[in-house]
KENUTOR-7679 format. One line per 5 residues: number of its first residue (from 0); their letters; for each residue y, x, z of C-alpha. Coordinates in nm, 4 decimals. Layout:
BEGIN
NUM> A> Y:X:Z; ...;
//
This chain:
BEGIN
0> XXXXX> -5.0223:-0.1846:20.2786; -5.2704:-0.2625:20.5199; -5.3839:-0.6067:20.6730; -5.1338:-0.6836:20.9205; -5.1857:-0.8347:21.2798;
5> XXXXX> -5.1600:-1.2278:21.2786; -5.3321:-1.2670:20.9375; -5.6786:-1.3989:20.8131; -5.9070:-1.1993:20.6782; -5.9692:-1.2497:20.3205;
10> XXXXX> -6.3390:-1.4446:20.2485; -6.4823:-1.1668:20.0163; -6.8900:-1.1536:19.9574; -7.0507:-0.8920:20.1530; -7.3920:-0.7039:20.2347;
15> XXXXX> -7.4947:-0.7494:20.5772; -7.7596:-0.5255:20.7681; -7.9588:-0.6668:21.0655; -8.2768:-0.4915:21.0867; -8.2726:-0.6931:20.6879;
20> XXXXX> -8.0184:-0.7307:20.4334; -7.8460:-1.0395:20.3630; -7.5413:-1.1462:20.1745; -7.2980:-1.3474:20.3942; -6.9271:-1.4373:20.3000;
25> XXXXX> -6.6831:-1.2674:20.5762; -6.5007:-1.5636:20.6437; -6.7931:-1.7378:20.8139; -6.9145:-1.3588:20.9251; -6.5861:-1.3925:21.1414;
30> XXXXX> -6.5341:-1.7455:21.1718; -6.5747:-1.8293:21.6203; -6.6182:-1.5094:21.6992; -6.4363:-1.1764:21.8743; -6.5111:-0.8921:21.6663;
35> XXXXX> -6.4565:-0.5139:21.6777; -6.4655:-0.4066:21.2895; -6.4763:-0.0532:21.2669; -6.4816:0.1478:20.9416; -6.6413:0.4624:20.8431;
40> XXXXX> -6.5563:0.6529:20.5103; -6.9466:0.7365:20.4240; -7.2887:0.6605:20.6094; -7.4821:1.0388:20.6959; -7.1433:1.2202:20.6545;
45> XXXXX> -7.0764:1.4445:20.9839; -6.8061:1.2646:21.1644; -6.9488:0.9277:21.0562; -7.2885:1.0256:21.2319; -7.1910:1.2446:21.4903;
50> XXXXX> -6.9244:1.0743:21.6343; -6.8136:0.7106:21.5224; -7.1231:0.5185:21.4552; -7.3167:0.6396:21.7682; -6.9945:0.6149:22.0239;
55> XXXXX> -7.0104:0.2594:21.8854; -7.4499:0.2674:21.9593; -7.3439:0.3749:22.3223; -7.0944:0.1273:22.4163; -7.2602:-0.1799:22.2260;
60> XXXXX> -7.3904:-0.3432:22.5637; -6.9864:-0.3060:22.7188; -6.8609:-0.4486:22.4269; -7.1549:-0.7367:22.4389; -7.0549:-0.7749:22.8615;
65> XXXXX> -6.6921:-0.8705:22.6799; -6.8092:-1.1232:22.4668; -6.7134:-0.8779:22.1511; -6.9664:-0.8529:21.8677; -6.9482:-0.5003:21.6695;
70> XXXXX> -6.9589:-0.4601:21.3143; -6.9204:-0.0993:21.0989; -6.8192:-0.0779:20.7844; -6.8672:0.1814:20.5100; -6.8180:0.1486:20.1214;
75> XXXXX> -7.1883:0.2527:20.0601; -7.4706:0.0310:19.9390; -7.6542:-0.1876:20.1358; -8.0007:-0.0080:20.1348; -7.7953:0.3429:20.2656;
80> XXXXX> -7.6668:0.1249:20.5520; -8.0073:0.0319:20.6448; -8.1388:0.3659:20.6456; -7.8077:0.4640:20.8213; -7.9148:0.1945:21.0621;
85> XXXXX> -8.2619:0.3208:21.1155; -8.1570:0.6872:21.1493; -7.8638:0.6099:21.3983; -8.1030:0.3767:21.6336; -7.8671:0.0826:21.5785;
90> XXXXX> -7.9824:-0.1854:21.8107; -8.0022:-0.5186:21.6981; -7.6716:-0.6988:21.7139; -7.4334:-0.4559:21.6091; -7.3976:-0.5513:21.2085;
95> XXXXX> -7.3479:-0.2837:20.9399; -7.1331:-0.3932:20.6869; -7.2409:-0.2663:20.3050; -6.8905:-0.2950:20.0735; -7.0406:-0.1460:19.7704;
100> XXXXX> -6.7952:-0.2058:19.5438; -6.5034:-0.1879:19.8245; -6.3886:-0.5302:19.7457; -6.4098:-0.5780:20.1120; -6.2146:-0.2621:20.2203;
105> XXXXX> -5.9781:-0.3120:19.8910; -5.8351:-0.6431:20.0285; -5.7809:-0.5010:20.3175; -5.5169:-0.2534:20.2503; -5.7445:-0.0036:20.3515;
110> XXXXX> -5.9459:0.1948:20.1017; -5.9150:0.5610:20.0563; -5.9478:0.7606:19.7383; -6.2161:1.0155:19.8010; -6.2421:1.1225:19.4590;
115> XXXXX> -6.1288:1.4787:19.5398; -6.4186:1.5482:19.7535; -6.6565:1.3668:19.5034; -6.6682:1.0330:19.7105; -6.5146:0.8061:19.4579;
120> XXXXX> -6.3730:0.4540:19.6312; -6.3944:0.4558:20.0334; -6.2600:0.3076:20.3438; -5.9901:0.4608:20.5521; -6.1202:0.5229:20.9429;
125> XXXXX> -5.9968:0.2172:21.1134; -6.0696:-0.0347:21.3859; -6.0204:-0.3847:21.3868; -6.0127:-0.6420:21.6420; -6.0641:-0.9949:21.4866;
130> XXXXX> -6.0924:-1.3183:21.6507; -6.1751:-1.5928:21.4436; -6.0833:-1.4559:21.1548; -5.8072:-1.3958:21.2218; -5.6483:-0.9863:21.2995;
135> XXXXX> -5.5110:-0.9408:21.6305; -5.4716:-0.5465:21.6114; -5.5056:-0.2572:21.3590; -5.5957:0.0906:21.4390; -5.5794:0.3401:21.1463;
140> XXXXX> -5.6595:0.6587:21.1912; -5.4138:0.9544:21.0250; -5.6166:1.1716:20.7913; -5.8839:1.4120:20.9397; -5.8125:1.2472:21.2523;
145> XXXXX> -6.0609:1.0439:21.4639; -5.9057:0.8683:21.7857; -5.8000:0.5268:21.7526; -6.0593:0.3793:21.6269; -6.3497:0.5439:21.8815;
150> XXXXX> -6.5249:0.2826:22.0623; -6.3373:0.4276:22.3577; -6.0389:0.3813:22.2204; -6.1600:-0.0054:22.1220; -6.2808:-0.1445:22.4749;
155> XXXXX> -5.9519:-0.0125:22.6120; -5.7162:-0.1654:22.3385; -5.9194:-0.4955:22.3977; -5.9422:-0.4681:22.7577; -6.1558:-0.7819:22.8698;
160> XX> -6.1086:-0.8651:22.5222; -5.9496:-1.2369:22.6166;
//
């Protein structure tokens, strides 16, 4: 079951990519701040970096004019993220999230066995919108779907994100 609306996020150690990497704890990642946490299942895979990521890279200064920070998510390791980062033209800001172990993503109700396809542990496609730590909405997407969770999709479901 997935996190719902109304509850904390859980304070879980994390990789964070900036330009750097750092390791940060998510509960003071999230802690006075309105956040749009979106989740990919797997840096350089086609809808990932076709689609979600860069939607998000378009739409970072509307999301910015709302007073939302971004952050994307992916089980991968921190060092892909960056690389991700660099290849995607992330501007500075908008935080990639490396949950190599998918502690992150587990406690959220969220991961997705890949193992099938030879991806092992991943995160479902969702969108979050967090303020102060806490979840106001959840957006999952269905499988082999990608709507909900678009950055479209976001700056409409948070409107002037108040």
């Amino acid at each position: 079951m997935s996190i719902p609306p109304g509850q904390s996020l859980p304070d879980v150690e994390i990789r964070v990519v900036d330009g750097d990497i750092r390791t940060a704890r998510t509960g003071d990642l999230f802690a006075g701040r309105r956040v749009v946490l979106f989740a990919v299942p797997g840096a350089f895979t086609p809808t990932c970096s076709n689609k979600h990521l860069p939607g998000y890279v378009q739409h970072h200064a509307e999301f910015q004019a709302r007073g939302i920070e971004v952050m994307c998510l992916s089980v991968n390791d921190a060092y892909v993220m960056q690389a991700w980062a660099a290849a995607q033209h992330v501007p500075p800001g908008l935080l990639l999230l490396a949950d190599g172990n998918a502690a992150f993503t587990r406690s959220l109700g969220l991961e997705l066995d890949g193992s099938g396809y030879g991806m092992g542990m991943r995160a479902r496609r969702f969108a979050l919108y967090v303020d102060n730590g806490t979840v106001r909405q959840v957006h999952v997407e269905a499988p082999g779907e990608f709507r909900v969770s678009s950055a479209e999709a976001m700056l409409t479901a948070v409107g002037d994100g108040a």
